[in-house]
C-alpha angles and dihedrals in degrees: 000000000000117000122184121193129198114212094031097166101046124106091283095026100061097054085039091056077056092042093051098038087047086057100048110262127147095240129201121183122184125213143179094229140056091222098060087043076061089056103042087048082059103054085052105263141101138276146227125181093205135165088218082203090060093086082180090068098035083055095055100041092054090051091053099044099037098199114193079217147036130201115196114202090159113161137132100203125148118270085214118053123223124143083244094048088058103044093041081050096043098093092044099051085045092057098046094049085051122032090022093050092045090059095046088043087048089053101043087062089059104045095056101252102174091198130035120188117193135203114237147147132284091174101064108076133129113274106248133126120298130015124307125251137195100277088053118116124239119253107268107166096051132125113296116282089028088058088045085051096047092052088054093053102042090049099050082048098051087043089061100035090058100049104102098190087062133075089218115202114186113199112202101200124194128221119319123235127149126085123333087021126106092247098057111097110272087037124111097271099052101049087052080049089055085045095055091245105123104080134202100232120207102322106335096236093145104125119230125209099204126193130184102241083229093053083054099058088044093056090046082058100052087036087067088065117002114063147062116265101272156064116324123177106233100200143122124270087254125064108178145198113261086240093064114036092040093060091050094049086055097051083047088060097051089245137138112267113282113262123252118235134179126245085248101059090037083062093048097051112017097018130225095315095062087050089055106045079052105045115016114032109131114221122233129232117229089203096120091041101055083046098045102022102040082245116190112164122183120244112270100284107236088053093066 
């Protein structure tokens, strides 16, 4: 079966290219460099050197490779995490998820992709009792760039779902951890943890949805073949408060405890986002995944 991913090289992409090729797909990943088409030649797939924003060319290259199913791991996000990074990266990778997907979307159709699986979001819900499940809504009425998020998400979404001609499968991922992501342990965060720079505000009661980069691949496999057409929560058995699992992740490291701060002073110095990453995330249940997907995630990995 040919499968073709957008986004081949990114944080998922690059242990799926390993998962599908290791299963025996015929596997083409575009790309935008000819570095990273290096890369992918390396790990045994395809490549395709692609401007995801030139429809005219994403046209073309579907027609010619005629894949049964198309991953988008579209994103535009920075390799290197600093508040400023993402908030310099946000309209691009808005604009990826969205115009760029919608080309490659646009393309699939015609060229006769029978299933679709899309990247989205298992961290955005409504705060409420309980852990979210699929049929939750986003948190649209959150503080500013978590209710832009949130938009995004719900309008890519909303593309695939409607598409008739698709089996479109969305994939809400939690929080990535694992190698090549900023939470391993030479990533970003970690390194703010061992800097004493990630706080605990107010209580830490925000709730995580955590997932292994590696589990993630694994679910996008058994997402091209296994699985209704719909939404399904990729996530570990375990959200946690931030309080929890923050101060775990610290001892892991090696690090000081994390600091304690106030909602006031969070306002003052990071702004209401921060607040609510801290105090108000909403964990997601796996359930439908482990029943549909055969999903088995590993346990967060500096609890072990």
């Amino acid at each position: 079966m040919k499968v073709l991913i957008a986004g081949a090289t990114g944080v998922i992409g690059r242990p799926l290219i390993t998962q599908l090729i290791q299963a025996g797909y015929d596997v083409t990943g575009l790309t935008r460099s000819p570095q990273n088409a290096n890369f992918l030649t390396q790990q045994g797939a395809k490549s395709e050197i692609i401007d995801i924003f030139d429809a005219d060319a994403v046209h073309t290259t579907l027609s010619r490779i005629q894949p049964e199913v198309v991953i988008d791991l579209l994103t535009a996000l920075p390799k290197n995490y600093t508040p400023e990074s993402m908030s310099a990266a946000t309209a691009l990778d808005h604009r990826t998820r969205r115009e760029g997907g919608a080309n490659l979307q646009i393309a699939a159709q015609a060229a006769g992709v029978r299933r679709y699986i899309l990247q989205s979001s298992a961290f955005w819900y409504a705060p409420g009792i309980g852990l979210a499940d699929e049929e939750t809504p986003f948190a649209f009425d959150s503080t500013p760039a978590i209710a832009a998020g949130t938009r995004m998400y719900a309008n890519i979404e909303h593309r695939l779902l409607s598409a008739n001609t698709l089996e479109g499968v969305v994939l809400r991922y939690g929080f990535l951890y694992g190698s090549g992501t900023w939470y391993a342990s030479d990533g970003d965060m970690a390194n703010l943890v061992r800097q004493q720079q990630f706080p605990i505000v107010d209580d830490g009661q925000g709730v995580w949805s955590w997932i292994h980069v590696e589990d993630a691949a694994t679910a996008t496999v058994a997402a091209v073949e296994q699985g209704k057409p719909w939404v399904y929560n990729i996530v570990d058995d375990r959200p946690l408060e931030l309080r929890i699992w923050l101060s775990a992740y610290a001892d892991w490291l090696g690090a000081k405890p994390p600091v304690r701060v106030s909602v006031e002073d969070t306002l003052k110095t990071q702004g209401a986002d921060a607040v609510y990453y801290a105090t108000q995330l909403r964990g997601a249940s796996n359930l439908k995944a482990k029943q549909e997907l055969k999903f088995q995630p590993r346990s967060l990995q500096w609890l072990d």
